[in-house]
PALO-216698 format. One line per field, with one value per residue: residue number from 1; residue in three letters; x negated, y negated, z negated of N, C-alpha, C in turn. Coordinates in Angstrom, 3 decimals. Example, Ala and Ser with C-alpha at 12.3 -4.5 7.8 and 13.67 -1.06 7.14 Angstrom:
BEGIN
fiba	(1/2) .
guse	(ALA/SER) .
nX	(-13.190/-12.850) .
nY	(5.690/2.250) .
nZ	(-7.800/-7.080) .
caX	(-12.300/-13.670) .
caY	(4.500/1.060) .
caZ	(-7.800/-7.140) .
cX	(-13.200/-12.900) .
cY	(3.300/-0.030) .
cZ	(-7.800/-7.870) .
This chain:
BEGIN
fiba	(1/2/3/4/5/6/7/8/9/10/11/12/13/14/15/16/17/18/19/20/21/22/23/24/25/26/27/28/29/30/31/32/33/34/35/36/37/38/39/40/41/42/43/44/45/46/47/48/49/50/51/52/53/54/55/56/57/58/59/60/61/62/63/64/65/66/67/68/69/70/71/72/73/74/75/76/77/78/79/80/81/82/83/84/85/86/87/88/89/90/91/92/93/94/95/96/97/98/99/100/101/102/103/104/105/106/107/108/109/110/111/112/113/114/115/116/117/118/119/120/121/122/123/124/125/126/127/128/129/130/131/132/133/134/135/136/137/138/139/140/141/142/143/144/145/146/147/148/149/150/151/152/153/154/155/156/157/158/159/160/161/162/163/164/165/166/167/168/169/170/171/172/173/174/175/176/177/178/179/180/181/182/183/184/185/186/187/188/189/190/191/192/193/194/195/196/197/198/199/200/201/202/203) .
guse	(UNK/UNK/UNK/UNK/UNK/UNK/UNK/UNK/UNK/UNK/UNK/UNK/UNK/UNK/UNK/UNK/UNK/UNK/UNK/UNK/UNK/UNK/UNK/UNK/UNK/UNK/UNK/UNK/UNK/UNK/UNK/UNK/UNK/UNK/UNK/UNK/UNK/UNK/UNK/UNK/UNK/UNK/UNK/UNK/UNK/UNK/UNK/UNK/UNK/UNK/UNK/UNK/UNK/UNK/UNK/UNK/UNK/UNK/UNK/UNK/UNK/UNK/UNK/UNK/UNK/UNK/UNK/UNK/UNK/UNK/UNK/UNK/UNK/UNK/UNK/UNK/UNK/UNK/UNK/UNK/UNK/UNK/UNK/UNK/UNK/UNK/UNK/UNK/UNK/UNK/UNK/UNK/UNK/UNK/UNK/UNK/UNK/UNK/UNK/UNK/UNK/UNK/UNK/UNK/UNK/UNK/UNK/UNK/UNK/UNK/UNK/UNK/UNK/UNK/UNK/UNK/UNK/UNK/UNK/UNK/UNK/UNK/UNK/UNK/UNK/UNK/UNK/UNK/UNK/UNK/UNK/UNK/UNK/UNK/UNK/UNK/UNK/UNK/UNK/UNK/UNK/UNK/UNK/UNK/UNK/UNK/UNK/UNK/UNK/UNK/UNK/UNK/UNK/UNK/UNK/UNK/UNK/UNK/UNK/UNK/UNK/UNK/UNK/UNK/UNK/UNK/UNK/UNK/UNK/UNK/UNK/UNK/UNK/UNK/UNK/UNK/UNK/UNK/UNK/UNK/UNK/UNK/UNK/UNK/UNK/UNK/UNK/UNK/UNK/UNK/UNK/UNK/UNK/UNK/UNK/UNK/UNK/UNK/UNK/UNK/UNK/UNK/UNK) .
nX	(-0.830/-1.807/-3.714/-2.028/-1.108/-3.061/-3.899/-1.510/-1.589/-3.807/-4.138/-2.099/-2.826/-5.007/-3.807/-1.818/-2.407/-2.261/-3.559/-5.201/-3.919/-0.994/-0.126/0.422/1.962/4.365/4.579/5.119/7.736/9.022/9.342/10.489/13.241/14.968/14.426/13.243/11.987/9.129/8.151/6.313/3.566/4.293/3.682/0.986/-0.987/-0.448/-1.255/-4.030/-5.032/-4.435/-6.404/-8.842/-8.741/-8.980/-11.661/-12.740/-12.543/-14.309/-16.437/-17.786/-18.372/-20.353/-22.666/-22.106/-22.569/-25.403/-26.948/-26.899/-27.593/-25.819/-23.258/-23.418/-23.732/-21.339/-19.970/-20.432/-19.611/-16.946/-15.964/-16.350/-14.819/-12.233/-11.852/-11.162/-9.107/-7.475/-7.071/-5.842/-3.148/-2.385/-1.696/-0.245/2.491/3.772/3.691/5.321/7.415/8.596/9.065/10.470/9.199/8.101/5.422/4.494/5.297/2.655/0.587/1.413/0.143/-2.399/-3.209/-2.241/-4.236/-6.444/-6.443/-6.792/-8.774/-11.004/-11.486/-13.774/-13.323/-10.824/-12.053/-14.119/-13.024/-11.557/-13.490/-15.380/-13.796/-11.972/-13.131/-15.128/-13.822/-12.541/-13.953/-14.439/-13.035/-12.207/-11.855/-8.431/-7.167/-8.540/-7.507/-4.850/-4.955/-5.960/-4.088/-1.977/-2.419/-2.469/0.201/1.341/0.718/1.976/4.791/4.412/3.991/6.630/8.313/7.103/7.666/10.401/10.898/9.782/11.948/14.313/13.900/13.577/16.310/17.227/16.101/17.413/16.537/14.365/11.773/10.992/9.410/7.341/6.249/5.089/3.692/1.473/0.693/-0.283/-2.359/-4.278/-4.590/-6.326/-8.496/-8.920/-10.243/-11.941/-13.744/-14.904/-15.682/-18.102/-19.548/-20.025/-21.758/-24.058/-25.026/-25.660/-27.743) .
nY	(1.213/-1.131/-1.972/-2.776/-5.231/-6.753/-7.101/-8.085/-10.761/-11.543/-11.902/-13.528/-15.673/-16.505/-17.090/-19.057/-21.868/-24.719/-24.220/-23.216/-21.411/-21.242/-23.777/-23.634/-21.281/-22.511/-24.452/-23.102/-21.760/-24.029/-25.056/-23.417/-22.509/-20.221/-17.995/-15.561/-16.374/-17.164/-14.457/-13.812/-15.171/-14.608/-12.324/-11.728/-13.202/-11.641/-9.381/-10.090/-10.949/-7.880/-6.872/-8.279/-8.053/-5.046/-5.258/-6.196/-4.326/-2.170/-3.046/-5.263/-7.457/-7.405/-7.923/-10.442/-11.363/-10.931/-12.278/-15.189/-17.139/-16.652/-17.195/-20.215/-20.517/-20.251/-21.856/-23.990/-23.891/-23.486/-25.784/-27.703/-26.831/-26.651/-29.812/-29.891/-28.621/-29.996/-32.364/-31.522/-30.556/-33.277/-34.282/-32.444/-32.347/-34.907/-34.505/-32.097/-32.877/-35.152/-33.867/-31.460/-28.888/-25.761/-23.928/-21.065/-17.113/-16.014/-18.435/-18.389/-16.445/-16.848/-18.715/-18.406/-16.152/-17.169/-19.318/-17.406/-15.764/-17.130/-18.722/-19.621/-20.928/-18.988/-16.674/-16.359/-15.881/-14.331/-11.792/-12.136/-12.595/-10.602/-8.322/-8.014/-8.012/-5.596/-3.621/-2.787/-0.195/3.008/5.183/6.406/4.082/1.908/1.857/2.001/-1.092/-2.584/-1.637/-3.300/-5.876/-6.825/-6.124/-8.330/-10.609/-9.998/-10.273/-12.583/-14.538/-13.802/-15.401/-18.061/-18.716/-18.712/-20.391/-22.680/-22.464/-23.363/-25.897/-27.095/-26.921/-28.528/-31.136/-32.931/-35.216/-34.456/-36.351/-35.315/-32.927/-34.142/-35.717/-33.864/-32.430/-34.317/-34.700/-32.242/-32.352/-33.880/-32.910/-30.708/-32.086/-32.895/-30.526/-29.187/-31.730/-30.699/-28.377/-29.166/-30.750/-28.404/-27.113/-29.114/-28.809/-26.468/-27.011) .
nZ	(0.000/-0.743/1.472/3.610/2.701/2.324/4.941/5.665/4.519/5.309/7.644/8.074/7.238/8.749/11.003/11.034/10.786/12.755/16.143/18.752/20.296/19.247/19.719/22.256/22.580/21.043/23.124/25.223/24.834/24.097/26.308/28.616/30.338/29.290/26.646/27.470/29.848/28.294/27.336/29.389/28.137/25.587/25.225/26.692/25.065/21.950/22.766/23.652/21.285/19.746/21.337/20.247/17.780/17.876/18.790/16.806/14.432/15.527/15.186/16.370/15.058/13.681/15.575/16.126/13.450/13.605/15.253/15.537/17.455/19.533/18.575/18.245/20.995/21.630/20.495/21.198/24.268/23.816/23.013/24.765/26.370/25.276/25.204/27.840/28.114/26.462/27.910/29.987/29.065/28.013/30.192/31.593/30.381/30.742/33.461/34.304/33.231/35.007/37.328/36.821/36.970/35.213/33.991/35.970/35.606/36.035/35.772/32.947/31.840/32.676/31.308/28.689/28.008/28.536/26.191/24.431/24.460/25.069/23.611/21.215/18.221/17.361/18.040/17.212/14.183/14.111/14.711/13.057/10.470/10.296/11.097/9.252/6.869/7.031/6.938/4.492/4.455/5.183/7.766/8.073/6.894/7.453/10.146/9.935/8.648/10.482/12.778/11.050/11.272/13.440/14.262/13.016/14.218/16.945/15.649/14.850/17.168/18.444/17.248/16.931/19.187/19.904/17.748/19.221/21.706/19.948/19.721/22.126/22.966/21.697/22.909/24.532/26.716/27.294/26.406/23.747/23.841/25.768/23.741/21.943/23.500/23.843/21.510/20.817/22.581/21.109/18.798/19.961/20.688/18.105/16.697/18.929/18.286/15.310/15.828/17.532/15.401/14.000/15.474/15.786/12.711/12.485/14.063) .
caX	(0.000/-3.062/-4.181/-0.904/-0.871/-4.272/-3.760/-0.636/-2.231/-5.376/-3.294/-1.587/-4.162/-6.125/-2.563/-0.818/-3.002/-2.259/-4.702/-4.401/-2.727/-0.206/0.440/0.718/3.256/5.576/5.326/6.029/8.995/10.235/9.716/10.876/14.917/15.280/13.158/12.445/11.084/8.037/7.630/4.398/2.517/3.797/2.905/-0.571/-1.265/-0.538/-2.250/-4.905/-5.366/-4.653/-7.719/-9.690/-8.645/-9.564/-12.986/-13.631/-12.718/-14.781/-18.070/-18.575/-18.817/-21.865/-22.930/-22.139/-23.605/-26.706/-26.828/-26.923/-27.616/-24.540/-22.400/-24.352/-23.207/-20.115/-18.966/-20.887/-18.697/-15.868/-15.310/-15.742/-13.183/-11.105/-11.687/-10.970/-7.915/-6.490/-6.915/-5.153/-1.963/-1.545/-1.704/0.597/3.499/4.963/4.187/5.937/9.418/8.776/8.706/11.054/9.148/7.381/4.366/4.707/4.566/1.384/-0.065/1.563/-1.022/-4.183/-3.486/-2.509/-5.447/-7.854/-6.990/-6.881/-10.181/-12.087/-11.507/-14.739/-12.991/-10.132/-12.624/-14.946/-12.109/-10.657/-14.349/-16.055/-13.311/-10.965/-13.877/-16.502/-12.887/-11.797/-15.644/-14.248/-11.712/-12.736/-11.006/-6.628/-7.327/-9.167/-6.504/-3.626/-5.419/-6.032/-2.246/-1.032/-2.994/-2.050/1.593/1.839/0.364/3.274/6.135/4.391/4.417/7.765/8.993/7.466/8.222/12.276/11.135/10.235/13.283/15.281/13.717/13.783/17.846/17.432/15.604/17.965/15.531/12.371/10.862/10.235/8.253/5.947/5.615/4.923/2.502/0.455/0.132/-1.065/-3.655/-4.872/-4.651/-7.144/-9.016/-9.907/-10.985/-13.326/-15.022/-14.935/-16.820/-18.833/-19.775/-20.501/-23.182/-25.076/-25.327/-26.073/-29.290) .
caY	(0.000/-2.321/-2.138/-3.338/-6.191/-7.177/-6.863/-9.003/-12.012/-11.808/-12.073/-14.695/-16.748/-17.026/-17.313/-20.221/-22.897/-25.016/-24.098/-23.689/-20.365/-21.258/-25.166/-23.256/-20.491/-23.132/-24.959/-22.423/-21.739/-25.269/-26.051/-22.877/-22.405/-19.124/-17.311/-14.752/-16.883/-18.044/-13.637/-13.638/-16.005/-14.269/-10.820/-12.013/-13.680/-10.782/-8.406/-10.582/-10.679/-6.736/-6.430/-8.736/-7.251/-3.881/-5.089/-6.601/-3.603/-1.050/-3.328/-6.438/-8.700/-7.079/-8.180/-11.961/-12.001/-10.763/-13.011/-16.900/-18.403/-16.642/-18.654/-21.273/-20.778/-20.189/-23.169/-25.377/-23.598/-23.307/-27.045/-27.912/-25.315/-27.252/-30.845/-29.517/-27.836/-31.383/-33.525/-30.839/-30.389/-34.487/-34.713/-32.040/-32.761/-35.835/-34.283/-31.059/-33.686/-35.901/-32.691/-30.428/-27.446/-25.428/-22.961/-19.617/-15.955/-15.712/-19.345/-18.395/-14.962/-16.933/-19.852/-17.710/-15.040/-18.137/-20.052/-17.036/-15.008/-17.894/-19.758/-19.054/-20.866/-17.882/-15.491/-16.079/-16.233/-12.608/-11.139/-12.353/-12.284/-9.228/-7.103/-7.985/-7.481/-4.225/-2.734/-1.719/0.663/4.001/6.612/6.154/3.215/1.362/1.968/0.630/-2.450/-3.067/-2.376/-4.075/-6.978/-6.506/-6.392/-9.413/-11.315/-9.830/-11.023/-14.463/-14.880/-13.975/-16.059/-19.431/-18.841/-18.962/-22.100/-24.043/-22.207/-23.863/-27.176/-27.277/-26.963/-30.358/-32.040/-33.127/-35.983/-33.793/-36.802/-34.734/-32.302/-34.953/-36.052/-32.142/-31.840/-35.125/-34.496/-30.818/-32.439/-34.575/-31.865/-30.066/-33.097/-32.435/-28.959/-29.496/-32.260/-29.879/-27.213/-29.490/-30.798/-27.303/-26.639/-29.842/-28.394/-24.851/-26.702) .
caZ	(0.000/-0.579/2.772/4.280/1.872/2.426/6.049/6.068/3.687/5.894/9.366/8.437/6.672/10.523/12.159/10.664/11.089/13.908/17.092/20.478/20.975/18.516/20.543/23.803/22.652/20.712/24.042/26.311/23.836/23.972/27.816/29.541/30.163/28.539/26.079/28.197/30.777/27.806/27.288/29.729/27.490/24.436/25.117/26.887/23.766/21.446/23.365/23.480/19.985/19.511/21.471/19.445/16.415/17.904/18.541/15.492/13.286/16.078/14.814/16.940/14.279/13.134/16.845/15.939/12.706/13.733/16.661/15.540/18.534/20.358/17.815/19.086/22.734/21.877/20.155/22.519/25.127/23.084/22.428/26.297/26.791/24.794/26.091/29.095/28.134/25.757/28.677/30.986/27.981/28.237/32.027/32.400/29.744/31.580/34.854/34.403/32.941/35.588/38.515/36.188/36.869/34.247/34.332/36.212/35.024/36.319/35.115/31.429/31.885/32.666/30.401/27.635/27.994/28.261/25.453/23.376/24.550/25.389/22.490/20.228/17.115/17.390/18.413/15.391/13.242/14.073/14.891/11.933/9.211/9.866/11.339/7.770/5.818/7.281/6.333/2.807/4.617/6.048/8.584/8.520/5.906/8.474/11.580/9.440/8.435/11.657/13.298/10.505/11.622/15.294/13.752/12.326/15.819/17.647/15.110/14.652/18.394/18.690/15.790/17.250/20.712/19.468/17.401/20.421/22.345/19.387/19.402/23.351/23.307/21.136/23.292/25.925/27.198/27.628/25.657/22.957/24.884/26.499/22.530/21.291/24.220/23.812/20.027/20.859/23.244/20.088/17.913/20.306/20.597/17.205/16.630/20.113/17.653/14.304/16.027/17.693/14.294/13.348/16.513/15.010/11.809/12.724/14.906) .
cX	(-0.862/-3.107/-3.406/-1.018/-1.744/-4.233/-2.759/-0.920/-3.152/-4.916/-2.695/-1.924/-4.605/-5.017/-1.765/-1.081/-2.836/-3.008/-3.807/-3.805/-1.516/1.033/1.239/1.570/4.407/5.825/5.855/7.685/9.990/10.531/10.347/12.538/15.299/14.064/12.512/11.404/9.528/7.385/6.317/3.554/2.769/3.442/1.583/-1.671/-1.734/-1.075/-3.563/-5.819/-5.378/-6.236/-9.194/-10.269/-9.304/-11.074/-13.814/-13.942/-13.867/-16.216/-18.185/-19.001/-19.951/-22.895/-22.999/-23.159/-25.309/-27.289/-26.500/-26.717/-26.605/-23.687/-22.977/-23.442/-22.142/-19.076/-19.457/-20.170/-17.652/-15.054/-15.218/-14.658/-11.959/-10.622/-10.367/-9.128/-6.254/-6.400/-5.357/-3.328/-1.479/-1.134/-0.266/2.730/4.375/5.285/5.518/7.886/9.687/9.311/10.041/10.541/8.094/6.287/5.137/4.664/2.777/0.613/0.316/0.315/-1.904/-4.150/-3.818/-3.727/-6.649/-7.933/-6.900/-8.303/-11.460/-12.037/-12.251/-14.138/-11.803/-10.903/-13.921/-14.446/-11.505/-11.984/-14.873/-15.074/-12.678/-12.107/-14.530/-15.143/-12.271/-13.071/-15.202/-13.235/-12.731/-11.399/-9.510/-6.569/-7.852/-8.168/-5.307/-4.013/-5.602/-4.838/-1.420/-1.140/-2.431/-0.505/2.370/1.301/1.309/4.702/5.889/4.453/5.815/8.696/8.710/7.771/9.895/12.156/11.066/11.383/14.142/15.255/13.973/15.528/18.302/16.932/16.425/17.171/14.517/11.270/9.768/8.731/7.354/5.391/4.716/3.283/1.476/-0.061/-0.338/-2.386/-4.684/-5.238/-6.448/-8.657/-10.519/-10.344/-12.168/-14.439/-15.613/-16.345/-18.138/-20.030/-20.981/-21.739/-23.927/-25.784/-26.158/-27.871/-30.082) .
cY	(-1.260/-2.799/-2.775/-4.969/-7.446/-7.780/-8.335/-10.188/-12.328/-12.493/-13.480/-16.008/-17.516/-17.349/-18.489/-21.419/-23.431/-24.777/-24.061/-22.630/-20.694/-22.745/-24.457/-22.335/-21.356/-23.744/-24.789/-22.242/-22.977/-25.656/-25.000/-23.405/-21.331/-18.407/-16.527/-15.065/-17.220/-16.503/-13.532/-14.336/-15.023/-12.991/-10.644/-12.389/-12.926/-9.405/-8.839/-10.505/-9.214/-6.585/-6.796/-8.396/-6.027/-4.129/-5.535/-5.281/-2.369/-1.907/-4.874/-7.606/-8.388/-7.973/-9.776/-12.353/-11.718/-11.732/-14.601/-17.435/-18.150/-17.342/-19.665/-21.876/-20.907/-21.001/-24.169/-25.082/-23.772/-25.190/-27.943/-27.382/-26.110/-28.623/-30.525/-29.252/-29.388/-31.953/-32.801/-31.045/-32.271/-34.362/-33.683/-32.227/-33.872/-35.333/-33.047/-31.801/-34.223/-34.518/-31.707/-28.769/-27.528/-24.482/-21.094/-18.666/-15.945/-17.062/-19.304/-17.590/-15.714/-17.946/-18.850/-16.440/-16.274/-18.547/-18.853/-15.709/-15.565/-18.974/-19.351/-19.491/-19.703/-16.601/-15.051/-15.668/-14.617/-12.132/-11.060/-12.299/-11.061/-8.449/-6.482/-7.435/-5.986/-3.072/-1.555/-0.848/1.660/4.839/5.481/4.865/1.893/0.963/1.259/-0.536/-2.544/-3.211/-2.866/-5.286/-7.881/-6.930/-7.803/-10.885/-11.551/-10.567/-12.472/-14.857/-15.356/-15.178/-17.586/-19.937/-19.314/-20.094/-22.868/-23.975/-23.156/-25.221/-27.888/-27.511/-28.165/-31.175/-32.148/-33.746/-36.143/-35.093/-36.334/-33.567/-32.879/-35.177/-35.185/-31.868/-32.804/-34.845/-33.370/-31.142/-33.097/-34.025/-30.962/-30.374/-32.900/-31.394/-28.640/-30.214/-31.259/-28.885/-27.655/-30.266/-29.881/-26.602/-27.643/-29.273/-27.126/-25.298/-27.006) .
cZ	(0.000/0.548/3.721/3.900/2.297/3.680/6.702/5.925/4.805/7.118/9.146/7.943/8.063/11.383/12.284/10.959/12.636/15.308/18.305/20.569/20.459/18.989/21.436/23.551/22.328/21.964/24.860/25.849/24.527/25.517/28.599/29.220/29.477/27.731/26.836/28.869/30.199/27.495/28.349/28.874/26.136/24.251/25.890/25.674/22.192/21.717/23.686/22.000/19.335/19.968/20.913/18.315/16.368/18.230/17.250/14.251/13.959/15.676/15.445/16.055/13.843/14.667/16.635/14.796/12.278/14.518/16.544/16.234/19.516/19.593/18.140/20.225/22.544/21.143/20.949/23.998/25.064/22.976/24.006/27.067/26.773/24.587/26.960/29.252/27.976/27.223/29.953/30.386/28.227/29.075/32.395/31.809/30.758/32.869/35.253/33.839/34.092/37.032/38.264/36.503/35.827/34.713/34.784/35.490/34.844/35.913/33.429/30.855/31.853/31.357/29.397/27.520/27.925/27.087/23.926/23.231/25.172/24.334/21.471/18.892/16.735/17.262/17.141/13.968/13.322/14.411/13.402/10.898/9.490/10.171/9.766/7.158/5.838/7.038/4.894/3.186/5.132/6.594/9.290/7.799/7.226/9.954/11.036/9.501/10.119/13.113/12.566/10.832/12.762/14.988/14.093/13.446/16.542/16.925/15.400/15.600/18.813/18.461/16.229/18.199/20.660/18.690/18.286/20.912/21.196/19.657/21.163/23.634/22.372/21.732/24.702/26.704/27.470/26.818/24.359/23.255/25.282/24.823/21.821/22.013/23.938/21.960/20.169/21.595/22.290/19.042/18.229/20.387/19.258/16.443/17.258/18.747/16.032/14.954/17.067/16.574/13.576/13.918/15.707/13.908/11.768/13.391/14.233) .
């Protein structure tokens, strides 16, 4: 029963916090027309993170924290990533009200697979804590903790994808949406500088 517990606390410790996978599902949420239509992003997303999860507990974090200077690269990558990404999230908010179309199946897939397996503050964050935390498990002990983990990815997906869907059927005037999206690009804004912060320090 521990292991569940542990599992659940831990998951949703690294999950809650505002970031970018978590912007980009509420917004698919709020901007498509039907929930369904925002399911490619949220089952790219959560299968994204299963696989993260599954490499962290099969060892890779041992791989990071042996390896300094790839944390290195990968927040000095990581925070251009996510420039890149803010400036993209303003630019496209008004355009996508002004146009009324929204992102494809297939642009929900790349977005969501980018900003959630190219995002080194995510990827440090589920490599380096659930992998080091799932160490004190062995065997069937070990496999729970780790689809309980996985679990609790998939619900929380679900769960804010239907909050935007809610908040989207309040926003008659798509204003809110351009508001949602420019504060998510500011949001991103500053996480880019955080972990750019954190390369300084590290040199």
């Amino acid at each position: 029963m521990g292991v569940f517990v542990h599992a659940i606390i831990l998951a949703f410790g690294l999950i809650l916090p505002l970031g970018v996978q978590n912007v980009f599902i509420f917004s698919q949420g709020m901007l498509q027309r039907k929930f369904s239509n925002a399911l490619p992003a949220i089952v790219t997303a959560a299968i994204s993170d299963t696989l993260l999860i599954g490499a962290a507990v099969g060892g890779v974090s041992l791989i990071l924290l042996q390896w300094p200077l790839l944390t290195s690269v990968l927040y000095a990558g990581g925070s251009l990533f996510l420039l890149y990404m803010a400036w993209g999230m303003w630019k496209s908010a008004s355009a996508a009200h002004e146009s009324g179309r929204v992102l494809s199946a297939g642009q929900q897939i790349a977005f969501a697979a980018s900003v959630s397996l190219l995002n080194p503050h995510a990827l440090l964050d589920t490599v380096a804590v659930i992998g080091t935390s799932s160490l004190q498990y062995d065997g069937m002990e070990r496999f729970y903790f780790a689809l309980t983990t996985a679990v609790v990815s998939w619900v929380w997906f679900m769960g804010l994808a239907g909050a935007g869907r809610g908040m989207g059927r309040l926003d008659r005037t798509g204003r809110m949406s351009v508001m949602f999206n420019r504060i998510s690009a500011v949001i991103l804004v500053g996480v880019a500088g955080m972990m750019l912060w954190k390369l300084l320090q590290s040199l």
